[in-house]
Each structure stands twice: as structure tokens, then as C-alpha cells.
N, C-alpha and C positions, 0 to 999 in steps of 0.2 A: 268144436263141440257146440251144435246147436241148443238153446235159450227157449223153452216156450213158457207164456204167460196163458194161466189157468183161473180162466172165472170162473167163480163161486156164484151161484145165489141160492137162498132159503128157498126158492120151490122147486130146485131141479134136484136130481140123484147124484151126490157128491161124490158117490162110491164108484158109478157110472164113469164119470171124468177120469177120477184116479188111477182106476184100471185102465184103460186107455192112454195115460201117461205113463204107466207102469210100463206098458207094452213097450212106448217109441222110445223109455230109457234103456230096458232089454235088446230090443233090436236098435236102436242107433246110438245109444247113451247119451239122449235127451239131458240135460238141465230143468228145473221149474222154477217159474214164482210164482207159487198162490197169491191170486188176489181175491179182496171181498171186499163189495162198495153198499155199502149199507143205506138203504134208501129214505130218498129226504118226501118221497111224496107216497099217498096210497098206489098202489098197483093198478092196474086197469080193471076194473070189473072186482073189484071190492069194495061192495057197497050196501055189507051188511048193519052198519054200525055208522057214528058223525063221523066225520074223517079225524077229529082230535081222538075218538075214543080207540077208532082203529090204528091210527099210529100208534100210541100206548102199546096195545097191545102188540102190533108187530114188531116193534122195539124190541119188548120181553122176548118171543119171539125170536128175533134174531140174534139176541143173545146167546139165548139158548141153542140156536143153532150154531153160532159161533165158535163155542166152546166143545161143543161135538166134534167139529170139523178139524179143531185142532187135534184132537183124543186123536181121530180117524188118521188123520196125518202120521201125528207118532206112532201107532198102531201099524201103519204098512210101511214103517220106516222111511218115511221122506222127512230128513234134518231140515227141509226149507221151512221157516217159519213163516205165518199166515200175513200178509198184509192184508190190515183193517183199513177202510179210505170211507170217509164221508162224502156224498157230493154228487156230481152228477154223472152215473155210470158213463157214460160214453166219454166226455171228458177227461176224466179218470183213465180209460183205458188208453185215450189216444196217449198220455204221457206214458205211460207205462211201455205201452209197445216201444218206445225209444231204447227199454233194456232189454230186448230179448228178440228171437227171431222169427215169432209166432203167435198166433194166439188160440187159443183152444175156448169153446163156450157149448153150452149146453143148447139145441133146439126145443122151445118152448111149443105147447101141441097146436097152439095158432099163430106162431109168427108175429108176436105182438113189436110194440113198436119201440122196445126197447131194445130187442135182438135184432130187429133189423135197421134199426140206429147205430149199433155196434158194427155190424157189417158194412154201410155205408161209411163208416169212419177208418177202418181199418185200411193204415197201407203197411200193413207187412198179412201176409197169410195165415187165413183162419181154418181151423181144425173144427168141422161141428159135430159132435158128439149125439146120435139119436137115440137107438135105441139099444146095441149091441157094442161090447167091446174087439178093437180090431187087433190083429194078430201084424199086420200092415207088411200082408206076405203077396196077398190076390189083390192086385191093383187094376180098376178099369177107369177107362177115362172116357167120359162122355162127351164125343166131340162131334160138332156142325162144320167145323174147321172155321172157326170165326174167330175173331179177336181175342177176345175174352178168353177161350179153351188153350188157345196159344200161349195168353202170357199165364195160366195158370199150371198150364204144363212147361213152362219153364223154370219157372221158378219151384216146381215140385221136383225136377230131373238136378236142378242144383242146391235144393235142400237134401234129396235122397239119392246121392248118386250110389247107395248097393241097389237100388232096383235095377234091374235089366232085362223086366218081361212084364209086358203090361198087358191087356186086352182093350182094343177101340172098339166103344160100342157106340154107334150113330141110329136117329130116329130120324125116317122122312130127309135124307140126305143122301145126294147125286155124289159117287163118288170121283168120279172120274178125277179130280185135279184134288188131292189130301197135301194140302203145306204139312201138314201136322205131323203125316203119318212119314213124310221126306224127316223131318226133323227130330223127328224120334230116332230112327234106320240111321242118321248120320252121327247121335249119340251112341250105339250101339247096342242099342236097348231094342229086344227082340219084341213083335207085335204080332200080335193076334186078334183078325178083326172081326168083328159082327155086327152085319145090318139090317135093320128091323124098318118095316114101315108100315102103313095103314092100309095097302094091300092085303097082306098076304097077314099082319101080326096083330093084334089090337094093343093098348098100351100097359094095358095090365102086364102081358105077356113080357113087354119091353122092361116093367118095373120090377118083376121078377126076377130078369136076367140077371139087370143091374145088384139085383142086391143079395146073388151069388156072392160077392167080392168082396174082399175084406175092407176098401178103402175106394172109395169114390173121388174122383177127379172131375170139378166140373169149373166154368166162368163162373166169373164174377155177375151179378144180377146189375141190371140195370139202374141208375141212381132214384128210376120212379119208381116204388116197389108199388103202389097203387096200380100204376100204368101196368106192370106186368100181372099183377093181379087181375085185374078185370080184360084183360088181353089173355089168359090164361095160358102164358110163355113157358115154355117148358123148365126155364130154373125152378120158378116157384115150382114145379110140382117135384119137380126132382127131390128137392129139402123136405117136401110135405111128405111123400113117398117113400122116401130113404130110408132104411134101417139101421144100413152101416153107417160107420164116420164118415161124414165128406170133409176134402182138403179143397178151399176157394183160394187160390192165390192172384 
């Protein structure tokens, strides 16, 4: 039975998350541990108030969100109780992940530098959550046949071995030689492919496809996330884009 570990934080949609864990204990009878790391500095771009006055309040704040989250919890019947943690988010999580086999977190609408702090820290696979709950039925994988897509489709065929029909969707990629798509066919998992590129499709078109599917599959980003940011790499926009859940392993 796989383990996933669920961050909380007071700006994202908690309900969002839940369902979404609801879904992977349904179809593969997931485990949880809620966590919630309660923050020791102001947020980025809160800088209505001193920062002593705004802490105060985000404190109250997050209490009160706290206490919600619990209600929420026994409310959709999850007996897991909330882990409260002081300190520094990513820190915090890199112990955590030692208990479980995953981690699930909320995408924030700019990528700030705490979600993608957690993402650089992460070595067990992260579930990101956007804007839609997944059914984690239509799985596509978005693959260059690079490194990156390889170990994250590995590691997704042996955390979900009932999948056995996936869709490959590639942008601006020579098919001729697929490791990827050998490696799927040799697990026995049926593929269905489709290739888009800046010929014939624009990217909208490609962003659209992708987020037909209930669950998205992509690499892991790059340890620069600047770098790929100002190089405008295809993961960032994939996360920027994306509606459904993506799985980064």
C-alpha cells in the first residue's frame, strides 16, 4: 500500500488536494499524512503592513485556517490526523518524505520560490495538484525521450502498476529512436502516440491536447529553475499550463 505525504498551506484550496487524495485511495488505496508547516517568515509579496504586524496577523490566520482543515478532514472521513510543524518548509518536508512514498502539493499561480524549493528538494515523487481533480484513469506522458521523462516514467509504472494504456504526447521531437516508448511495450502497457510540432500545430493546440487527461506525466525540471525560466523550457510551461494533476518522479 502506497504512503503519500499532503501539503497544506493557508493560500491554496485544501478541498482541491483532498479530492484528489480521495481519488488515488479509491482507485489504488493510497494512505495519507497531512502535513502543515506553519510559516516562520512573511510570504513573498506581502507587504501591506511592518512584517511584525503582518506576522500577527498571519499567525491568527493560520490558526484559523488550521482548525478548518481539521473540521475538513473529519468531514470527508480521513481518521489521519493533521501534522502541525514549525520551521522551514522544505526542510520539514525533506524529513517527512523518509515516511511515505510520495508527495502531493498544491501549484501556486507564479511558481514562487517556496514550491519550487520543495520540488528541488524532493527525492521521492511529487503529485502537483492545479487546477482539476483527477479520476487517474487518462494518463499522458509527455515525452522528448530524455532522461528526466525516463526516470519519471519509471518510477510512475512501478508506483501504478494497474495502468496499462497511456497516451505519448511529444512537442518538436524526431521520433525515429523512442527508449521510452521500447520501455513502456516491454512493461506491457499499451501506447498511444501523438506528435505535435510547430509546423503543422501551434502550442496552445499542444496545451490543449495535454490537458484532455486526467494525469500528466512529465521530468523532473532542471536544478536552475531561473535558467529554465528565462530559456523558456518546456517543463516550466507545462506546470504554468496544466490544469490536470501532474506526477514529477
Amino acid at each position: 500500500m502506497e504512503k503519500i505525504l499532503v501539503l497544506f498551506k493557508y493560500y491554496n484550496d485544501a478541498r482541491l488536494a483532498i479530492e484528489n487524495f480521495k481519488s488515488l485511495k479509491k482507485r489504488f488505496d493510497f494512505e495519507i499524512l497531512p502535513l502543515y508547516v506553519k510559516e516562520l517568515k512573511v510570504p513573498t509579496g506581502v507587504t501591506f503592513l511592518s512584517p511584525s504586524m503582518t506576522m500577527d496577523i498571519l499567525k491568527e490566520y493560520e490558526d484559523e485556517y488550521i482548525e478548518d482543515l481539521k473540521n475538513l478532514l473529519k468531514k470527508e472521513n480521513i481518521e489521519e490526523e493533521l501534522v502541525v510543524e514549525i520551521g522551514i518548509n522544505k526542510d520539514i518536508v525533506q524529513e517527512y518524505l523518509k515516511k511515505v512514498d510520495c508527495l502531493m502539493l498544491e501549484e501556486v499561480e507564479y511558481l514562487d520560490e517556496d514550491f519550487l524549493d520543495i520540488l528541488k528538494i524532493s527525492y521521492k515523487p511529487v503529485i502537483v495538484v492545479n487546477k482539476s481533480v483527477s479520476k487517474f484513469e487518462k494518463i499522458v506522458i509527455v515525452s522528448d525521450d530524455g532522461v528526466k521523462i525516463n526516470k519519471s516514467v519509471n518510477n510512475f509504472v512501478r508506483d501504478f502498476p494497474q495502468i496499462k494504456e497511456v497516451t505519448l504526447l511529444s512537442w518538436n521531437y524526431k521520433f525515429e529512436e523512442n527508449n521510452l516508448l521500447e520501455l513502456l511495450q516491454r512493461k506491457g502497457i499499451k501506447v498511444k502516440i501523438e506528435m505535435l510540432n510547430q509546423q503543422f500545430n501551434t502550442k496552445d493546440e499542444f496545451f490543449e491536447k495535454m490537458n484532455k487527461f486526467d494525469l500528466i506525466v512529465m521530468g523532473n525540471l532542471s536544478k536552475s529553475f531561473f535558467f529554465e525560466r528565462i530559456t523558456k523550457r518546456m517543463g516550466i510551461e507545462i506546470i504554468e499550463k496544466a490544469i490536470s494533476p501532474i506526477f514529477i518522479g
